[in-house]
C-alpha positions in Angstrom: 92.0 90.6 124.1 93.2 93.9 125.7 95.4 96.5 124.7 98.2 96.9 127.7 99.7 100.1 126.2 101.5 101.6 124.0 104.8 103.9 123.7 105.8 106.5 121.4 109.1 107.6 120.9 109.9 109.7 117.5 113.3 111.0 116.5 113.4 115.0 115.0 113.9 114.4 111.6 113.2 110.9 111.1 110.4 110.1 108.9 111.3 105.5 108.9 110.7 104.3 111.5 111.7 101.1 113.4 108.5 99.8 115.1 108.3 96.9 117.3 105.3 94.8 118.1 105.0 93.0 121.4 102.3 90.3 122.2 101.6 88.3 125.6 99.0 85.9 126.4 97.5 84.8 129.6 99.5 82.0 129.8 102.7 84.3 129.4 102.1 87.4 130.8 105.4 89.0 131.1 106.4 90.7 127.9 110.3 91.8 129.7 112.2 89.2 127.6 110.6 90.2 124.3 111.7 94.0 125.1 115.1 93.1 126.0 115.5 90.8 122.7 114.1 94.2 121.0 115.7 97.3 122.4 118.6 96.8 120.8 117.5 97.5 117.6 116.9 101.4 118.7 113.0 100.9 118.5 111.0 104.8 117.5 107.5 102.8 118.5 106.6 100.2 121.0 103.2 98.3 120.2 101.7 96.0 123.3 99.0 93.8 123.2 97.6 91.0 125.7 95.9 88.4 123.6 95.8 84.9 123.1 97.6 83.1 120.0 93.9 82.5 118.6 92.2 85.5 119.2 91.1 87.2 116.0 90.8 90.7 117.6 93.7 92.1 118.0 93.7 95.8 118.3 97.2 97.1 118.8 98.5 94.6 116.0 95.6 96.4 113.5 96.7 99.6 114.6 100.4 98.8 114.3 99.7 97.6 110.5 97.7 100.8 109.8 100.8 103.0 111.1 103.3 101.2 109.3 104.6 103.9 106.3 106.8 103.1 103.4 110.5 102.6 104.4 109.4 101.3 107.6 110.7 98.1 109.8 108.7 96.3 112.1 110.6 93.9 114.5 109.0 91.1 116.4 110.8 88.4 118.4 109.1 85.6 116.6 106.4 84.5 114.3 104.2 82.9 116.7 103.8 86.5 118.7 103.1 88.1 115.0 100.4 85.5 113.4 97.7 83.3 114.7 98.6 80.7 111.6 100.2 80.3 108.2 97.8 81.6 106.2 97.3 84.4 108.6 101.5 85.4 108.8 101.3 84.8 104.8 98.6 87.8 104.5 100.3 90.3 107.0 103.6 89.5 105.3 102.5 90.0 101.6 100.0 93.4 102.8 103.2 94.8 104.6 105.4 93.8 101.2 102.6 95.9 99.1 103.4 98.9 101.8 107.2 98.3 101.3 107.7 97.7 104.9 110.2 95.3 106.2 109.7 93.0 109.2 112.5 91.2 111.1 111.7 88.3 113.0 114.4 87.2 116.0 114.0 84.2 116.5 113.6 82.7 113.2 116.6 85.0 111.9 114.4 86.5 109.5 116.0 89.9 107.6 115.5 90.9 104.6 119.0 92.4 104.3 120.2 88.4 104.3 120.2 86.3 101.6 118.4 83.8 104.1 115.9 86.4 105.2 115.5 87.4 100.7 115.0 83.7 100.0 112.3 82.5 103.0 110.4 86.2 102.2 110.6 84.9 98.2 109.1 82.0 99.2 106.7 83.1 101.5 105.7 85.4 98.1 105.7 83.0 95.8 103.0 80.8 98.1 101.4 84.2 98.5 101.5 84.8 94.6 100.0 81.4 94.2 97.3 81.2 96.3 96.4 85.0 94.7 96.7 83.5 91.1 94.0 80.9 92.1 92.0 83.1 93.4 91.9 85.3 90.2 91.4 82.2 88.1 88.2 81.3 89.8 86.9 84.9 89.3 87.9 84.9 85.4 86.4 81.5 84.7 83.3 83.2 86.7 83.4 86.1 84.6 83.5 84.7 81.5 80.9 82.6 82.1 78.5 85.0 83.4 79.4 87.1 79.9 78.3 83.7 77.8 75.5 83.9 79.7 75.0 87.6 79.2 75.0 88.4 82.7 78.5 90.2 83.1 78.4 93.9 82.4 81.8 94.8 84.2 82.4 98.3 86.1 83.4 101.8 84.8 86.9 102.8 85.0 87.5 105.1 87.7 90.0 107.6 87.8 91.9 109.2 91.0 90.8 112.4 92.4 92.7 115.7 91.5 94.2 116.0 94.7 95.1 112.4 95.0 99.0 113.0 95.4 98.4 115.8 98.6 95.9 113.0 100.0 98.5 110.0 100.2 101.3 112.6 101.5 99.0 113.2 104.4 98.7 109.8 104.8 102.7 108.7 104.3 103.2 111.6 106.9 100.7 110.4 109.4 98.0 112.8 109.1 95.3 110.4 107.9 95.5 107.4 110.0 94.7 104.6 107.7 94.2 103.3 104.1 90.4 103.2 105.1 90.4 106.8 106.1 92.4 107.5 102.9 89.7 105.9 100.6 86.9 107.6 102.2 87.9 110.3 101.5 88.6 109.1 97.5 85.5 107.5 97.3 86.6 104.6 96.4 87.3 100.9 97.5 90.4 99.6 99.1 91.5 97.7 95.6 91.2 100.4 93.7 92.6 103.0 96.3 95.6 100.7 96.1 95.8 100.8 91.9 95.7 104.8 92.9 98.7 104.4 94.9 100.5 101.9 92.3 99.9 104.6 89.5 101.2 107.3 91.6 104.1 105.8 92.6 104.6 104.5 88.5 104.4 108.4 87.9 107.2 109.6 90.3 109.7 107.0 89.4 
């Protein structure tokens, strides 16, 4: 894969942002239809990348998930230039639902302002949701085994640092890049940075 580049255009003042995200292949090298299906929607942030369907680098679309802030909409012209699979659209979907950031897709005539758009993104959370519970199950029956067998001693309880709430305004303003930079600097481990954040955000409302 390569990264072709990528444009930056902020407004004074305006802390959502709409973000597009832009993907060619070799096969289709000319991203100029998927900017004009896109400009209309007054786009802040361009993101480019040149990589095929199956590639599982891809740069830019990491980088244009770790920008992505609360409040934000990313628009894309369809699925297939967003996600390699199913599976692999259901995961940047439900991630980009925990971050509260909306994504329209064109040509599937997904928004979640419809009530089209609200039902396929309730479905697409429900699967999500299900496939989760699953997973979880597995781990409790594992767990409670392993505690029969007196080899489960669980983990301590950790609590957010101090300055928790000044770290994750840095990071909704764009001064620490990622949620892996932001639990670094916790100490902690992405699952539990994000219980940090759900508390937080708990506390305020």
């Amino acid at each position: 894969s390569a990264i072709s580049f990528t444009i930056l255009y902020h407004k004074k003042g305006k802390k959502k942002m709409n973000i597009a995200y832009v993907r060619v292949s070799t096969i289709d090298q000319n991203p100029g239809r998927q900017y004009e299906d896109l400009k209309k929607y007054d786009i802040d942030k361009w993101f480019e990348e040149k990589a095929s369907g199956k590639d599982t680098k891809r740069p830019v679309l990491n980088e244009m998930l770790s920008f992505a802030r609360d409040g934000d909409t990313i628009y894309i012209e369809s699925f297939s230039r967003l996600a390699r699979n199913t599976a692999d659209l259901l995961k940047i979907i439900d991630d980009l639902k925990k971050k509260n950031v909306k994504i329209i897709s064109q040509k599937e005539n997904l928004d979640s302002d419809t009530p089209t758009g609200k039902m396929m993104i309730t479905m697409i959370g429900a699967i999500a949701t299900f496939e989760r519970e699953l997973i979880l199950e597995r781990q409790r029956e594992g767990i409670a085994l392993a505690q029969r067998a007196g080899k489960y001693k669980g983990r301590p309880s950790m609590n957010a640092p101090e300055n928790f709430e000044e770290l994750y305004q840095l990071y909704m303003n764009r001064r620490i890049k990622t949620k892996g930079e932001l639990a670094k600097l916790c100490k902690c481990s992405r699952p539990i940075l994000e219980r940090f954040i759900a508390e937080l955000k708990n506390k305020n409302s």
